[in-house]
GUVEX-665934 format. One record per residue (C-alpha): chain; residue number from 1; y, x, z. Coordinates in nm, 2 decimals. Example, Ala and Ser with C-alpha at 12.3 -4.5 7.8 and 13.67 -1.06 7.14 Angstrom:
! residues 2
+--------+-------+--------+--------+--------+
! badren ! mikol !      y !      x !      z !
+--------+-------+--------+--------+--------+
!      A !     1 !  -0.45 !   1.23 !   0.78 !
!      A !     2 !  -0.11 !   1.37 !   0.71 !
+--------+-------+--------+--------+--------+
! end
This chain:
! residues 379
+--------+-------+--------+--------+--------+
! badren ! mikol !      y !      x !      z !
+--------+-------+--------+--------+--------+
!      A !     1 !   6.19 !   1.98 !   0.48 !
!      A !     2 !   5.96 !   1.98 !   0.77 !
!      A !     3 !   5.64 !   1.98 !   0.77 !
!      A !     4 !   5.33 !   2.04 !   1.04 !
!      A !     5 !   4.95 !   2.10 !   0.98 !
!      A !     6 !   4.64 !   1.81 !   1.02 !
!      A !     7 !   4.35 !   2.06 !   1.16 !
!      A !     8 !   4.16 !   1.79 !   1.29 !
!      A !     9 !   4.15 !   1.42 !   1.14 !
!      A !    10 !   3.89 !   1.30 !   1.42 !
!      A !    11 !   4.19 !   1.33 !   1.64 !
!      A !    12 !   4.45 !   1.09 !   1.48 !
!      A !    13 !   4.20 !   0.85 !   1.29 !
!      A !    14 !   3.94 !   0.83 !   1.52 !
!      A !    15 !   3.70 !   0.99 !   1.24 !
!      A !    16 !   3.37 !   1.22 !   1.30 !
!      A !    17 !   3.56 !   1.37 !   0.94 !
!      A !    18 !   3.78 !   1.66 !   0.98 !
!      A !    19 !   4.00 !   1.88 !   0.70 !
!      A !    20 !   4.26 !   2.07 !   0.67 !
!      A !    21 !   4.63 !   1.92 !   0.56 !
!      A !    22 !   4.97 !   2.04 !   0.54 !
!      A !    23 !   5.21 !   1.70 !   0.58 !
!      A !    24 !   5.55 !   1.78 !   0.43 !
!      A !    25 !   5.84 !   1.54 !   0.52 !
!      A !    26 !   6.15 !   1.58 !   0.35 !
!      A !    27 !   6.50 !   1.40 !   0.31 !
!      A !    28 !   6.60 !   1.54 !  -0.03 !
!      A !    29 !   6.55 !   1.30 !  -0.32 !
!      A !    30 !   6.49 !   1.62 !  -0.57 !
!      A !    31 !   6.17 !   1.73 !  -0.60 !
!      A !    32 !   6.03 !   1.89 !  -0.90 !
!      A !    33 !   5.69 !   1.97 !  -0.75 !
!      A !    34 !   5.61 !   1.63 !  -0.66 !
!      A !    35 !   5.72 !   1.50 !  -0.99 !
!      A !    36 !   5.49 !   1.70 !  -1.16 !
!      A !    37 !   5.24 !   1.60 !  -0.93 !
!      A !    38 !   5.31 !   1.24 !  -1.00 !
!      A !    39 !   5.32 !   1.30 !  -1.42 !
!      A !    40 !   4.96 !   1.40 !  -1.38 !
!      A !    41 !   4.81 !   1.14 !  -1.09 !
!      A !    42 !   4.61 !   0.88 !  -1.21 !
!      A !    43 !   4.86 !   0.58 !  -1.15 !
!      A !    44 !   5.16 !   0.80 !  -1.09 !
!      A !    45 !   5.47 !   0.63 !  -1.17 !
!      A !    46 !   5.84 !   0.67 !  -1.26 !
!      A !    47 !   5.99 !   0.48 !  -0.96 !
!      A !    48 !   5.78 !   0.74 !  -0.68 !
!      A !    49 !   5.99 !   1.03 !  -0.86 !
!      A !    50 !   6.26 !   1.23 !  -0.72 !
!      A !    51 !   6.44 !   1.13 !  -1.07 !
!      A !    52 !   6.43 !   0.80 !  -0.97 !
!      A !    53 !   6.56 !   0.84 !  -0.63 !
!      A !    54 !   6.86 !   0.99 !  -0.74 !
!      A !    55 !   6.91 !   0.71 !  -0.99 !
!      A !    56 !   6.85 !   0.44 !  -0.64 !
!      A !    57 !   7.10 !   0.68 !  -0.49 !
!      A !    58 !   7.43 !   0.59 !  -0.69 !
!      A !    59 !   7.34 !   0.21 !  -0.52 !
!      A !    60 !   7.32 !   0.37 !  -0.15 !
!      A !    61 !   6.98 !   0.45 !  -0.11 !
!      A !    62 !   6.83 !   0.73 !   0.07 !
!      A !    63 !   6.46 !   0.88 !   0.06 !
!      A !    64 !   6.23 !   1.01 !   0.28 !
!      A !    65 !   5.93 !   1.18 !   0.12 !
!      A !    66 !   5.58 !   1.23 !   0.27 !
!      A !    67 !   5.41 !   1.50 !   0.07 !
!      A !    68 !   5.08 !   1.63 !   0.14 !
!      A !    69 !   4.87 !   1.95 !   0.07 !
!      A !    70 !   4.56 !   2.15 !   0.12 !
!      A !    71 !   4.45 !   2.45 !   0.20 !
!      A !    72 !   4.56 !   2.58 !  -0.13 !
!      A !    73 !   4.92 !   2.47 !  -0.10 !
!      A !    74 !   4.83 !   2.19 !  -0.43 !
!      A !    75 !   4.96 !   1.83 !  -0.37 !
!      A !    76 !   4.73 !   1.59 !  -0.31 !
!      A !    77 !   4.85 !   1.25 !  -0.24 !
!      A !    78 !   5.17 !   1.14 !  -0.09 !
!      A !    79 !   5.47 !   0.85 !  -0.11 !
!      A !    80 !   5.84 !   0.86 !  -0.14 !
!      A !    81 !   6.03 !   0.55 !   0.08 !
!      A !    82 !   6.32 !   0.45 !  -0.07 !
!      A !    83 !   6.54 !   0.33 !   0.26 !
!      A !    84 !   6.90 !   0.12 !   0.28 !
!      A !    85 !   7.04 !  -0.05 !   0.56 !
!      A !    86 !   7.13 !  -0.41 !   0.51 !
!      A !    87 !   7.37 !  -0.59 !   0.73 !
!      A !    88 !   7.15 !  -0.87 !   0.92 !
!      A !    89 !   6.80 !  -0.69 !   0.89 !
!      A !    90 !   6.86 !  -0.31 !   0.94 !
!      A !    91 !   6.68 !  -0.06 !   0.76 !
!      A !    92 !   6.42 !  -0.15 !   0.49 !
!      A !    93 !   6.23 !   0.10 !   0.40 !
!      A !    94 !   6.03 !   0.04 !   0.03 !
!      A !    95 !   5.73 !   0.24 !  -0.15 !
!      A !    96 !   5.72 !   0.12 !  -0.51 !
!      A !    97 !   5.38 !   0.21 !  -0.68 !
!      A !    98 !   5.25 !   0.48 !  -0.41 !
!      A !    99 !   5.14 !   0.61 !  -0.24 !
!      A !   100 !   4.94 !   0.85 !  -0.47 !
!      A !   101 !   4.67 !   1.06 !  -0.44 !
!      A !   102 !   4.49 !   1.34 !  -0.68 !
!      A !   103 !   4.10 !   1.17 !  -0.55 !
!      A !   104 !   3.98 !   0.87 !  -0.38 !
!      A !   105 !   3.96 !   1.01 !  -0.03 !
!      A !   106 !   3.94 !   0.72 !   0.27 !
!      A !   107 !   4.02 !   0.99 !   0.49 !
!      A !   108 !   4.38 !   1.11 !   0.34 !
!      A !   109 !   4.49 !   0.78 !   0.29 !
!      A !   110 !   4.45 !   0.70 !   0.61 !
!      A !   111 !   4.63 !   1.01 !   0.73 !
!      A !   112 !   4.90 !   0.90 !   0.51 !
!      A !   113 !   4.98 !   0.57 !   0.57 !
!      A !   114 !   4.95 !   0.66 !   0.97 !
!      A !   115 !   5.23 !   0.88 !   0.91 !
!      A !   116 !   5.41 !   0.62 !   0.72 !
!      A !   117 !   5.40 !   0.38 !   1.00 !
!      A !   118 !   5.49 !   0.67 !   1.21 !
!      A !   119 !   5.81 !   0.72 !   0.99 !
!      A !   120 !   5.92 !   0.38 !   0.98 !
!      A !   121 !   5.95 !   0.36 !   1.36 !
!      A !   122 !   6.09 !   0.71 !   1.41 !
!      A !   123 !   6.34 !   0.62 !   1.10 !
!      A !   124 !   6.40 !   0.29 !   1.29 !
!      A !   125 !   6.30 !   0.11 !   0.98 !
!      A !   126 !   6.24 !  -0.28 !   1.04 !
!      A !   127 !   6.06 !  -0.39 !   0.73 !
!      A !   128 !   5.84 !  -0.15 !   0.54 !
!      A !   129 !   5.75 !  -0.30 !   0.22 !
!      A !   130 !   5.46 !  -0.08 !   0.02 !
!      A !   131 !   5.34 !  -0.23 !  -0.34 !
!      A !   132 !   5.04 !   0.01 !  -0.42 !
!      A !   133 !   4.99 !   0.20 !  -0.75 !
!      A !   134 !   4.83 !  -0.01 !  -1.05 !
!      A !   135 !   4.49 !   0.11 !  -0.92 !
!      A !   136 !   4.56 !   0.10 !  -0.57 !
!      A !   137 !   4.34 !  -0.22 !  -0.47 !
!      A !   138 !   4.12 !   0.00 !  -0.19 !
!      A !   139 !   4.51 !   0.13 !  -0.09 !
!      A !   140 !   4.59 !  -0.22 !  -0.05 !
!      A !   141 !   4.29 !  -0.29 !   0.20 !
!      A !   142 !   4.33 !   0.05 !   0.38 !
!      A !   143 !   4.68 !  -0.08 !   0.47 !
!      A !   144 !   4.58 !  -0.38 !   0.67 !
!      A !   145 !   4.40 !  -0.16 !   0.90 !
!      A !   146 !   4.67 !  -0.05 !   0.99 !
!      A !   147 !   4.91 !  -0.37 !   1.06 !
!      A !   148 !   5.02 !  -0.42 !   0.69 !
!      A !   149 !   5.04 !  -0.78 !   0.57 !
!      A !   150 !   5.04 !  -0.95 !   0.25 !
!      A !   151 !   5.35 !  -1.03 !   0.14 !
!      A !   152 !   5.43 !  -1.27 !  -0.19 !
!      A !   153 !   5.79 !  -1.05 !  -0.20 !
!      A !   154 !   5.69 !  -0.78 !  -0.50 !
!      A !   155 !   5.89 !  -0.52 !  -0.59 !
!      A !   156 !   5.73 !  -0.48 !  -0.91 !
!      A !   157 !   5.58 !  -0.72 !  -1.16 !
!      A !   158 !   5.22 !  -0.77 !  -1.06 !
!      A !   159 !   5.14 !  -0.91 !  -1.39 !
!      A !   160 !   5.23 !  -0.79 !  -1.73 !
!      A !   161 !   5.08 !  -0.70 !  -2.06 !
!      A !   162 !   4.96 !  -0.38 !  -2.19 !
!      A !   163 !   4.91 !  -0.32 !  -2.55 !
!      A !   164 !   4.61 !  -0.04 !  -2.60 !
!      A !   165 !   4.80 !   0.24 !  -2.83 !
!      A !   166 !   4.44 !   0.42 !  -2.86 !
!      A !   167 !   4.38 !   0.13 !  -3.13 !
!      A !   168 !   4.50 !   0.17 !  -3.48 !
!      A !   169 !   4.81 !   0.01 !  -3.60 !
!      A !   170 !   4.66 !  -0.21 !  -3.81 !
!      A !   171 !   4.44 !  -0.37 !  -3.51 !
!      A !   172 !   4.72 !  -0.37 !  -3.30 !
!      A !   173 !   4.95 !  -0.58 !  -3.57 !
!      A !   174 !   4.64 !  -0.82 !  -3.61 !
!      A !   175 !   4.65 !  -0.90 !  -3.25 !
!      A !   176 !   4.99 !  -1.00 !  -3.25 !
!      A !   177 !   5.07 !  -1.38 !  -3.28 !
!      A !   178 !   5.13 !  -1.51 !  -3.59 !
!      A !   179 !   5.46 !  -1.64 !  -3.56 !
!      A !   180 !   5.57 !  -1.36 !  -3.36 !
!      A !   181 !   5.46 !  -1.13 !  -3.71 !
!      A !   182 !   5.63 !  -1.39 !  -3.93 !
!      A !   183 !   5.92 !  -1.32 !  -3.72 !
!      A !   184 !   5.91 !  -0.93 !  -3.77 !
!      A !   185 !   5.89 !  -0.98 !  -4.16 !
!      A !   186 !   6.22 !  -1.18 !  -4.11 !
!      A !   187 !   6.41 !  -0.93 !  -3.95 !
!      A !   188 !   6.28 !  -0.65 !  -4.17 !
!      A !   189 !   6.35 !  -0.88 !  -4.47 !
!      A !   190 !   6.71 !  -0.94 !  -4.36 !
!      A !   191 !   6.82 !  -0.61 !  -4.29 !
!      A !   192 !   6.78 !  -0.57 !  -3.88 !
!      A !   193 !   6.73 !  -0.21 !  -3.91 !
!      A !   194 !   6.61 !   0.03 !  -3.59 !
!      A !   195 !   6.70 !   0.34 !  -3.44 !
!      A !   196 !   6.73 !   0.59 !  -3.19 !
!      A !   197 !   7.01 !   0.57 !  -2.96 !
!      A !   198 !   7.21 !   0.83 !  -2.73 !
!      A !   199 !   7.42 !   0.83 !  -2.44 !
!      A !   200 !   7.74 !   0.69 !  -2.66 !
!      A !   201 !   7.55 !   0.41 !  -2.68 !
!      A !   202 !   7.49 !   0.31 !  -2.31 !
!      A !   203 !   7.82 !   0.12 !  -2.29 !
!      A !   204 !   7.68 !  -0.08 !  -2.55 !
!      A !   205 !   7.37 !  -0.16 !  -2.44 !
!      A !   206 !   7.55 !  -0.27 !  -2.08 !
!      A !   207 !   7.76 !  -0.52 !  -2.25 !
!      A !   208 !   7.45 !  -0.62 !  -2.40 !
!      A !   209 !   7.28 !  -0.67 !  -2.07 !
!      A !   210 !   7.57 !  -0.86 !  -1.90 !
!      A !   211 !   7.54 !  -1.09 !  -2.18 !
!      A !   212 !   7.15 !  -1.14 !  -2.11 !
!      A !   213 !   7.18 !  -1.12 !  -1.77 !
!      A !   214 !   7.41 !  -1.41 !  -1.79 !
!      A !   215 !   7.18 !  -1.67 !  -2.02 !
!      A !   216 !   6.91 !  -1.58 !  -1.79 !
!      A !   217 !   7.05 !  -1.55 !  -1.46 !
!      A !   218 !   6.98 !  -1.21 !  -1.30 !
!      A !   219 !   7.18 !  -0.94 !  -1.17 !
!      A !   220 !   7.25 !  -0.62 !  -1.27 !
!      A !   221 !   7.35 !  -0.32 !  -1.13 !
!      A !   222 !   7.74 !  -0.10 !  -1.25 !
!      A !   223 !   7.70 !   0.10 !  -1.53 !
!      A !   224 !   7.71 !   0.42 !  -1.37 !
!      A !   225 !   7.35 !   0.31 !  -1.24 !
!      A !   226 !   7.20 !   0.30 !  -1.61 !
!      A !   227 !   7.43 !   0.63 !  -1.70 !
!      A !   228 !   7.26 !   0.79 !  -1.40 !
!      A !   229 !   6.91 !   0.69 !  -1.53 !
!      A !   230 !   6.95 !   0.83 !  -1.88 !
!      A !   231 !   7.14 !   1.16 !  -1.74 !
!      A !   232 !   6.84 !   1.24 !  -1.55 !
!      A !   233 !   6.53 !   1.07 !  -1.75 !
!      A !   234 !   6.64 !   1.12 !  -2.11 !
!      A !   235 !   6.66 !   1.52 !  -2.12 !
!      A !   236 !   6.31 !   1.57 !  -1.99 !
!      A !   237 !   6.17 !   1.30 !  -2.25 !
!      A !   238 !   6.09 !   1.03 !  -2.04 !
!      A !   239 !   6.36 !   0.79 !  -2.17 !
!      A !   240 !   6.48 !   0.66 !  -2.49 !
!      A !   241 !   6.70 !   0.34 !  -2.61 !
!      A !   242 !   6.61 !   0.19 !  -2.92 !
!      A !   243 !   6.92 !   0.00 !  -3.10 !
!      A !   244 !   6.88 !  -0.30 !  -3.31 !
!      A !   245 !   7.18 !  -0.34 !  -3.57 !
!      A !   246 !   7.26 !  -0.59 !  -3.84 !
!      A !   247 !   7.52 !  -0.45 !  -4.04 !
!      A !   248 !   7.63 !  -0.17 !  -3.84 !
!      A !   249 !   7.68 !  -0.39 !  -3.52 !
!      A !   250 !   7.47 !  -0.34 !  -3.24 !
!      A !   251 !   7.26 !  -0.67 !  -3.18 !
!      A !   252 !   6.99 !  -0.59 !  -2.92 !
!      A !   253 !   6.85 !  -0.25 !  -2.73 !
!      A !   254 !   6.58 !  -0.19 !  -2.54 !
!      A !   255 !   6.52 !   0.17 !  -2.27 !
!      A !   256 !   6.21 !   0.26 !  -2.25 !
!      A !   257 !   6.06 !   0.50 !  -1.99 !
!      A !   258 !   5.75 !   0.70 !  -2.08 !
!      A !   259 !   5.57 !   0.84 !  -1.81 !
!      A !   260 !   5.20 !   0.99 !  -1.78 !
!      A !   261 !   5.05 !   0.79 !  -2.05 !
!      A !   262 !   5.22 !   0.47 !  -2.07 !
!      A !   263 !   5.58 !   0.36 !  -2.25 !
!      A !   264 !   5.75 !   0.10 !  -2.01 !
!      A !   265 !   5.97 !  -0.16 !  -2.19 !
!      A !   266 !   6.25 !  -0.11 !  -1.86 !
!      A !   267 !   6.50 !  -0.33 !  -1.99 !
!      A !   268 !   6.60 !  -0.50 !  -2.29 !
!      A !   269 !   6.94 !  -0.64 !  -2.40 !
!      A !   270 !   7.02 !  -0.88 !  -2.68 !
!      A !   271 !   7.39 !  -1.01 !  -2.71 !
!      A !   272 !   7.26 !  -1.34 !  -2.75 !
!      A !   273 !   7.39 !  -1.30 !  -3.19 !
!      A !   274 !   7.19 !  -1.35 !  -3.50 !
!      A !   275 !   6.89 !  -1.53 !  -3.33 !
!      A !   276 !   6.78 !  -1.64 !  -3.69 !
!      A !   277 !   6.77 !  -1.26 !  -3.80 !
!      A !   278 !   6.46 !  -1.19 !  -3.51 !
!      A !   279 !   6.64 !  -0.90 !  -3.42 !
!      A !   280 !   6.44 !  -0.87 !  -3.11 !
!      A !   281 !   6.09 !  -0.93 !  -3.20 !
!      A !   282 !   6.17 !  -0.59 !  -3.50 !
!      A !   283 !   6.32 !  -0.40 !  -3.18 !
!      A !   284 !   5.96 !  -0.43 !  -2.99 !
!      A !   285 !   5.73 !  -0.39 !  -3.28 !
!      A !   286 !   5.93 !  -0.11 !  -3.31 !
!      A !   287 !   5.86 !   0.09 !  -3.02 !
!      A !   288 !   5.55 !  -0.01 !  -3.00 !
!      A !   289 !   5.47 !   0.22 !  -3.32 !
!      A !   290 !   5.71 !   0.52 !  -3.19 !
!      A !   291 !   5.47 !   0.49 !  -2.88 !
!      A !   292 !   5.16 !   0.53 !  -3.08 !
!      A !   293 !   5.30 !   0.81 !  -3.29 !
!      A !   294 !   5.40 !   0.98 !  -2.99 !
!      A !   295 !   5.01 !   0.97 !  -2.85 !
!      A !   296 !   5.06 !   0.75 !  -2.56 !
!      A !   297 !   4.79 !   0.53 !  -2.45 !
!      A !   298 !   4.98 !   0.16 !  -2.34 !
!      A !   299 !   5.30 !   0.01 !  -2.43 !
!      A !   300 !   5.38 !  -0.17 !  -2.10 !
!      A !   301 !   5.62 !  -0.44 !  -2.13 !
!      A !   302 !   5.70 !  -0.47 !  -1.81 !
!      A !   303 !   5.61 !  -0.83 !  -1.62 !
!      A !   304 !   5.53 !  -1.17 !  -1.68 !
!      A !   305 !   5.51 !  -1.44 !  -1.48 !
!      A !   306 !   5.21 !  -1.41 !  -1.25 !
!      A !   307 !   5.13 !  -1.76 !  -1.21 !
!      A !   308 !   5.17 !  -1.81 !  -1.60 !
!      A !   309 !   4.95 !  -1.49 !  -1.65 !
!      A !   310 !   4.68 !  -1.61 !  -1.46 !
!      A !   311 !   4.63 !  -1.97 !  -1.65 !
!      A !   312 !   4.70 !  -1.76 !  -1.95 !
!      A !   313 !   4.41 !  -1.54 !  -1.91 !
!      A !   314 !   4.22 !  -1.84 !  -1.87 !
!      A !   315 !   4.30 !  -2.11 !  -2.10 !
!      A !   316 !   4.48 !  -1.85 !  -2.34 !
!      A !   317 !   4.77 !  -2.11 !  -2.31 !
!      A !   318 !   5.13 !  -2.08 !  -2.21 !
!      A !   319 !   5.19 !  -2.34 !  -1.98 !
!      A !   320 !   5.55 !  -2.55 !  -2.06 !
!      A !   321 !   5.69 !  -2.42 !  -1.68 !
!      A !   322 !   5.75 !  -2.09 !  -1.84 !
!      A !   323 !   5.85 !  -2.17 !  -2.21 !
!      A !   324 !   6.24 !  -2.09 !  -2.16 !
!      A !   325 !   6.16 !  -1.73 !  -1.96 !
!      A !   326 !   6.07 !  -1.37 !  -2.12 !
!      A !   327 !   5.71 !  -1.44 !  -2.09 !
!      A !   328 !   5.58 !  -1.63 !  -2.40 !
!      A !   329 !   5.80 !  -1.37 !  -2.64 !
!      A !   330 !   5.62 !  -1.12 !  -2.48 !
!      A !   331 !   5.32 !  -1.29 !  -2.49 !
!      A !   332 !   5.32 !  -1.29 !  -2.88 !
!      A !   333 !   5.28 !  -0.93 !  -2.92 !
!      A !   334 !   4.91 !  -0.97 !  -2.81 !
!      A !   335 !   4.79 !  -0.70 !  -2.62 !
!      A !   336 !   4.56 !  -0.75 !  -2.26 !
!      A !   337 !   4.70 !  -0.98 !  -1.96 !
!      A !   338 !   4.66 !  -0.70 !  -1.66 !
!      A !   339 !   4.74 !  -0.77 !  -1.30 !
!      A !   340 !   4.85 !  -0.50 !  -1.01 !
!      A !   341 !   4.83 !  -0.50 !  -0.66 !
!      A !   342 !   5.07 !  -0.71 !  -0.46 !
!      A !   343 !   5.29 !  -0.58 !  -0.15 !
!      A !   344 !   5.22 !  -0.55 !   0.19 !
!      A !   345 !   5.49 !  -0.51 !   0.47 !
!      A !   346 !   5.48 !  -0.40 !   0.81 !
!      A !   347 !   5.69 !  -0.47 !   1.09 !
!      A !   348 !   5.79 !  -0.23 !   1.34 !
!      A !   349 !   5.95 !  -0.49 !   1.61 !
!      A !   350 !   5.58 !  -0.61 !   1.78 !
!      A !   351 !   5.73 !  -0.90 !   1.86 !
!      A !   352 !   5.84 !  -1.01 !   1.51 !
!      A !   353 !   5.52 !  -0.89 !   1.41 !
!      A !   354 !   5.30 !  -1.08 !   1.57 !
!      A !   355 !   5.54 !  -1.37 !   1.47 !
!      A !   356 !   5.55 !  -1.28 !   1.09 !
!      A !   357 !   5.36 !  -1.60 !   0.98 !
!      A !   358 !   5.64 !  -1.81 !   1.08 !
!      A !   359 !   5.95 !  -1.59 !   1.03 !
!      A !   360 !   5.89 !  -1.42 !   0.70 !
!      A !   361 !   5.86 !  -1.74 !   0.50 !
!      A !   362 !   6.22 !  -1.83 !   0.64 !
!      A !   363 !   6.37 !  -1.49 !   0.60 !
!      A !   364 !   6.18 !  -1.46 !   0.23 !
!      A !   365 !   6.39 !  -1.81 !   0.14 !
!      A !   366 !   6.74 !  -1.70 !   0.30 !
!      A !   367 !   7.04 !  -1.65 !   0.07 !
!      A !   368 !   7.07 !  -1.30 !   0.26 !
!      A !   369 !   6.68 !  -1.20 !   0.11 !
!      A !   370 !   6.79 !  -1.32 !  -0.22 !
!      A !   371 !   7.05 !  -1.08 !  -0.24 !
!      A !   372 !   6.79 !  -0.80 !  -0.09 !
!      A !   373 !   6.57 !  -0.88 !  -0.33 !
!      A !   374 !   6.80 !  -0.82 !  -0.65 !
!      A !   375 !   6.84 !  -0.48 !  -0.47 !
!      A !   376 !   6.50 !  -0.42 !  -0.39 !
!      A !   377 !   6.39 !  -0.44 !  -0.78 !
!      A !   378 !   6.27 !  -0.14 !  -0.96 !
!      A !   379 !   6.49 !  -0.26 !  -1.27 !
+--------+-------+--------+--------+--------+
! end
């Protein structure tokens, strides 16, 4: 780790404000302080932990970690870049849901995403692509200041539905669709029975994802990716599987990650069997009420389609373009349409960068992005 002391801000932002920080880098994706920096933050997320970037590491990816402190050797904000070289672009370098910060202070964001840009052209990084935290709007605006762009590439859903855990259960069950309840009764009624799963039953779910993966074309990553994740997230508490059976036989699964105060619906696998049995629909309501017995605040599940969400919000209609995807299942369970702050990327060629209008739209719609992209993911 390196690190080396901000006495004076006026003197790298241009600001009449000065203060004391301590900017850490470091290379190393564990990191137990910043983790527990990041469990406490106000929009801290899973995917800015060192757990996470040893999970990104089994597909190649490397870290480099910005952590800063004051006077009093606490953390109070940071980001952690996940970088990979891809063959045809260079590095990328990508900050999913940071960076974070303990306050809203104009002055140490600033100071951070200065040395972010200062990072990406010392690292030789080409494109990096920052998607705020869910309340990082003002982040979002501090970063074109400093040559950031809007990007419609997201690394993270920017729309999804949170349902509000702080209500009781019987609230929370009114507010879900009627069919969607009708189609919990069925399951319940014809023995679709839930439970916890462990690490035996990883393969399980895998197989289970190939299979969904495959009706609804996406990629996923080798097992030993999803093996990784619950290695290092299940024995602090932050993940659990949930396993739908039918007769003994595994039918559907779903991991959830809990972090701060919110349960995240990561990824859910159904083998496609007993579609008449709702197997699925039991599965979420499910969770959902471990979640509130557990005293969390949301259920998260985890993206939408934005252009659906937003002429959901306002008609309250699901428009027919989307009736085939994930998004009107999820839809049913009620709960508030919420939208989060898009990405931004920077370029570090000048040239490219002042030619980003015209290039990124062709590079975003190359067969080589595509592939990026299913890399990129925080799934």
């Amino acid at each position: 780790m390196t690190s080396h002391i901000v006495n004076s801000l006026d003197t790298i932002l241009d600001s009449t404000t000065t203060a004391d920080y301590q900017v850490h880098i470091s290379f190393t994706p564990e990191d137990d302080a910043w983790d527990t920096f990041l469990a406490k933050a106000q929009g801290g997320h899973h995917v800015q932990t060192g757990l996470w970037a040893q999970v990104k590491g089994v597909l190649g990816w490397g870290v480099i970690r910005v952590v800063v402190t004051s006077g009093n050797k606490h953390i109070v904000g940071g980001a952690q870049i996940m970088v990979r070289r891809f063959r045809g672009l260079g590095k990328i370098g990508i900050i999913s849901k940071g960076p974070l910060f303990s306050s809203s202070n104009p002055i140490l964001t600033m100071l951070i995403i200065k040395e972010l840009v200062h990072l990406a052209k010392l690292n030789h990084i080409q494109f990096l692509v920052v998607q705020p935290p869910n309340n990082g709007e003002e982040t979002g605006r501090q970063l074109a200041h400093f040559g950031f762009n809007p990007v419609r590439m997201t690394i993270n859903p920017t729309a999804t539905i949170l349902i509000d855990l702080h209500k009781d259960l019987d609230t929370i069950q009114s507010e879900i669709k009627q069919s969607t309840r009708r189609n919990i009764r069925i399951a319940q009624r014809k023995g679709i029975t839930i439970r916890e799963g462990t690490e035996a039953d990883i393969g399980r779910f895998y197989v289970a994802l190939k299979a969904t993966s495959r009706r609804k074309n996406f990629a996923t990553f080798p097992i030993e990716y999803y093996h990784r994740m619950w290695e290092l997230f299940a024995p602090r508490g932050y993940a659990r599987l949930f396993v739908a059976e039918y007769e003994g036989e595994t039918v559907s699964s779903q991991l959830a990650i809990s972090f701060g105060d919110t349960v995240i619906n990561k990824m859910t696998a159904w083998s496609g069997e007993y579609s008449s049995l709702r197997p699925n629909e039991a599965l979420y309501w499910a969770v959902i009420q471990w979640a509130k017995a557990h005293g969390f605040r949301y259920y998260d599940l985890e993206g939408i389609n934005a252009d659906a969400a937003q002429e959901i919000a306002e008609t309250n209609k699901v428009p027919d373009s989307v009736r085939k995807t994930f998004t009107p299942f999820k839809v049913g369970f009620g709960g508030k349409i919420t939208f989060f702050p898009g990405a931004y990327v920077y370029i570090s060629n000048p040239i490219l960068r002042t030619a980003y209008r015209i290039i990124l739209p062709k590079v975003y719609q190359s067969p080589l992005m595509m592939k990026v992209m299913g890399h990129l993911r925080t799934s």
